[in-house]
N, C-alpha and C positions, 0 to 999 in steps of 0.2 A: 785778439792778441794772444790768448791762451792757448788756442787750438793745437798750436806746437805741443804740446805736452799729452797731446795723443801720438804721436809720431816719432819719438827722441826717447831713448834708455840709455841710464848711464850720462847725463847732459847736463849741462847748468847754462841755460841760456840767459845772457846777459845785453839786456837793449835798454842800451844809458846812452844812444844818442839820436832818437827817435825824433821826422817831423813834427811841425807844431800842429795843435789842436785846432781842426778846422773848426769856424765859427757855428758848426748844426749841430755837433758832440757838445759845445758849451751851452748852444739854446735847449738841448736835451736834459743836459747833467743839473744847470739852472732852472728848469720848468717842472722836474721829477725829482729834484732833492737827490739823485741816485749817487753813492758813493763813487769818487773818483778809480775807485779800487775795481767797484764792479763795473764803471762802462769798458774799463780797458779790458774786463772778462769781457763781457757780452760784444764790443763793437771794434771793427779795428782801428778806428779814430783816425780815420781819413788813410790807411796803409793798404794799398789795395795788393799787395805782393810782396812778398820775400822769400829772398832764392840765400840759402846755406851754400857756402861756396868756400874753397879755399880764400885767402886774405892777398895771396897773390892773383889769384883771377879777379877778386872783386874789383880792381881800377880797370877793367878790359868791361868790362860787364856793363860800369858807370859810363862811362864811354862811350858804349853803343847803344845806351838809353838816352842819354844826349843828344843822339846822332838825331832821334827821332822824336826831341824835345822832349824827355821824360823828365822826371827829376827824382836823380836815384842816389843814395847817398849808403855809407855801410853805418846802421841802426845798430849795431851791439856785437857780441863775442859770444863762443861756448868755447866752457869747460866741463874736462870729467866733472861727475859727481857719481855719486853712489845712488842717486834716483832722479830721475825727469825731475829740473826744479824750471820755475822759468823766476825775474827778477827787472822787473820794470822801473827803469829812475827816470824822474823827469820833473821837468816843473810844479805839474801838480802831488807831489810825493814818489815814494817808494814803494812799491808792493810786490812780497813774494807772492807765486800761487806754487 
């Protein structure tokens, strides 16, 4: 989930509406004790792609992932900021990186 934050200056990436936690991240996070904070560094917990799009293309985009039975949904926002931040909400808590 982090990896964005090689890629983005100037950005505040905000994904506060992210798919659920597939059940192998929970037998992971559960078996290794590993903080919720860090499987969303290291894993992308079941998010195999995201495309940065205007907010007007993204229903076109949803659409033609449909078309082809995906299931694509728009997971967050960016804002200016003064440095790469990214900001993950979700069920299992909140974490800046």
């Amino acid at each position: 989930q982090t990896k964005i934050l090689h890629f983005i200056d100037g950005v505040h990436v905000i994904k506060d509406n992210l798919f659920p936690v597939p059940p192998l991240f929970e037998m992971i996070q559960s078996g290794s004790g590993t903080p919720w904070e860090e499987m969303y560094r290291v894993f992308n917990m079941g998010h195999r792609m995201e495309l940065y799009v205007n907010r007007h293309d993204a229903r076109a985009i949803i659409d033609i992932a449909s078309g082809f039975n995906l299931d694509a949904q728009i997971i967050g926002r960016c804002e200016s900021a003064p440095s790469p931040k990214l900001t993950i909400r979700s069920g299992l808590g909140e974490f800046q990186y």
